[in-house]
C-alpha positions in Angstrom: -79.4 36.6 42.2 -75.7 37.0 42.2 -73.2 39.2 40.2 -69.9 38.0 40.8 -66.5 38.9 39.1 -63.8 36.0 38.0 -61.9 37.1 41.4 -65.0 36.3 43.2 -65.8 40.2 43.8 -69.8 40.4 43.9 -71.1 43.3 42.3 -74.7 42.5 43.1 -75.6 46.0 44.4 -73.2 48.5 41.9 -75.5 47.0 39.0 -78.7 46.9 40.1 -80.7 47.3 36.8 -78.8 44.2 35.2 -79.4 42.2 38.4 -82.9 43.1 38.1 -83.9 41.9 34.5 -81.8 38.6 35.3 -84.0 38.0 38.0 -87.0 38.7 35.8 -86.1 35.6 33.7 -87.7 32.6 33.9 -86.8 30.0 34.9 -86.0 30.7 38.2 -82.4 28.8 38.2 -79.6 29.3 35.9 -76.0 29.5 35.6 -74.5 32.1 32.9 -70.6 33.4 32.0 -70.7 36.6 30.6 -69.4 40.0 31.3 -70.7 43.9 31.9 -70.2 45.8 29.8 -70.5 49.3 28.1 -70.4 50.7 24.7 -69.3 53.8 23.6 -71.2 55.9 20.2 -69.6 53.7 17.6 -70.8 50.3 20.2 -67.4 49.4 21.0 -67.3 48.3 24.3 -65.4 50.3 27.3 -64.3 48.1 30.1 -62.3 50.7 31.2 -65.2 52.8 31.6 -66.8 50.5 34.1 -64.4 51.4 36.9 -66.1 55.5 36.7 -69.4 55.2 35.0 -69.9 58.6 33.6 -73.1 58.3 31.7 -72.6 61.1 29.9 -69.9 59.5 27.5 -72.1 55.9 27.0 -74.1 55.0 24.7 -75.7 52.2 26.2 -76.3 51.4 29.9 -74.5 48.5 31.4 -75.0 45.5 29.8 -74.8 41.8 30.6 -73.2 40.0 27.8 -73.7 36.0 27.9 -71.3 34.2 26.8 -72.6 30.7 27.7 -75.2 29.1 29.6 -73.7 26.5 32.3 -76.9 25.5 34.1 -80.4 25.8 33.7 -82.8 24.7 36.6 -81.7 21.0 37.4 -79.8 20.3 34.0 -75.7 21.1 33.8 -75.4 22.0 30.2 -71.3 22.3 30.6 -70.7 18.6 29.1 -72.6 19.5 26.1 -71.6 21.0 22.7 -71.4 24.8 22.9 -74.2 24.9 19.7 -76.7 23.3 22.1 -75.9 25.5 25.1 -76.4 28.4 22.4 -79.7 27.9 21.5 -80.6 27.3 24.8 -79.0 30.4 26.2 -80.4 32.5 23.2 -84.0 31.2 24.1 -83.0 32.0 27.8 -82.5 35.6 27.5 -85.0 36.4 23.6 -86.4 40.1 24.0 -84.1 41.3 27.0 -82.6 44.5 26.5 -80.1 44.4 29.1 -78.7 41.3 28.8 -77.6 40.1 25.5 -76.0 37.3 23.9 -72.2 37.6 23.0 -72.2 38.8 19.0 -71.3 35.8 16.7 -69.3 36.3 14.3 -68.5 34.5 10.6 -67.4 30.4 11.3 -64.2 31.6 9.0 -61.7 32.4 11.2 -60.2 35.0 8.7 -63.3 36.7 7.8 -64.1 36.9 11.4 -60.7 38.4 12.2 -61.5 40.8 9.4 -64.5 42.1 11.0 -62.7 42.7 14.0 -59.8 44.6 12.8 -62.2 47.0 10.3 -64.3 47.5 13.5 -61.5 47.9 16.0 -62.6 45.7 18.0 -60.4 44.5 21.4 -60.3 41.4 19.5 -62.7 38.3 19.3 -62.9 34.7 21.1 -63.0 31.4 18.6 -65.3 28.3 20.2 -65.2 24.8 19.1 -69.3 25.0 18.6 -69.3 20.8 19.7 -66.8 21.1 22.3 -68.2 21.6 26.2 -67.5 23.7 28.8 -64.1 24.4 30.0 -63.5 27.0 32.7 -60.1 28.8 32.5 -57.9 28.6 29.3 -58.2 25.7 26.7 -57.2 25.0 23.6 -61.0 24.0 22.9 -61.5 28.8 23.0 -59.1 30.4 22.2 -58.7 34.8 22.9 -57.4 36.9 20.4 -56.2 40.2 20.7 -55.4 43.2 18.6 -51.9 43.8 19.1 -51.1 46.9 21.4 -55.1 46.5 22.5 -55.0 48.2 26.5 -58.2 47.2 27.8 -58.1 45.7 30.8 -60.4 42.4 30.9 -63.0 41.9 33.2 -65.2 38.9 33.7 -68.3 38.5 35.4 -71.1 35.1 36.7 -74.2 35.9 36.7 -75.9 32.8 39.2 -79.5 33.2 40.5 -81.0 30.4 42.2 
């Protein structure tokens, strides 16, 4: 089991208790995108925070948020639509408490954004739920940020096989 950021950074031994429950999963070889993460009191998440854990301001411990699943054992699931890999991802990581799936929000765009504003949020990611997986920007995701948000983003791979 691997932890390794976008810029290939691995990060296998700083989080050891997230590395640990995604090697507990079964089956023994999967693919996820995702990101640690940490939430302050009102569970907004601190990537900031991540560079100096001081446990003493978090609410949570570090989590693993999945935002996909790419491969399970021998099947690629990047080809198919992202409401199949969603299930299958959800099934993937059901009861964890350390690695979650990404929060979905409302399919309306607007009453999504609204969510994110009231909760001031970073900001939120739309998905074409029958498009596949594309890696870098794409018009099939698309980001959106709160303006004058300064987080710094950070993603992360989790690959075990």
């Amino acid at each position: 089991m691997r932890l390794v950021s976008r810029n290939g950074r691995d990060h296998t031994k700083r989080f050891r208790d997230l590395v640990a429950a995604l090697e507990a999963l079964k089956p023994a070889t999967f693919t996820l995108d995702g990101e640690v993460a940490v939430f302050d009191e009102e569970l907004i998440s601190r990537f900031e925070w991540l560079r100096h854990l001081n446990h003493g301001d978090l609410a949570t411990p570090p989590l693993y948020m999945a935002f996909d699943l790419l491969r399970l054992e021998d099947k690629d699931y990047r080809p198919g639509p992202l409401k199949v890999r969603r299930k299958a991802l959800e099934r993937l990581v059901k009861g964890q408490t350390l690695i979650l799936p990404a929060r979905r929000l409302s399919p309306n765009g607007f009453a999504a954004w609204t969510e994110v504003v009231h909760r001031g949020w970073e900001g939120m990611v739309g998905k074409d739920p029958e498009s596949p997986y594309v890696a870098g920007r794409s018009l099939k995701w698309l980001k959106v940020k709160q303006p004058d948000y300064r987080v710094e983003e950070r993603g992360w791979d989790a690959k075990k096989s």
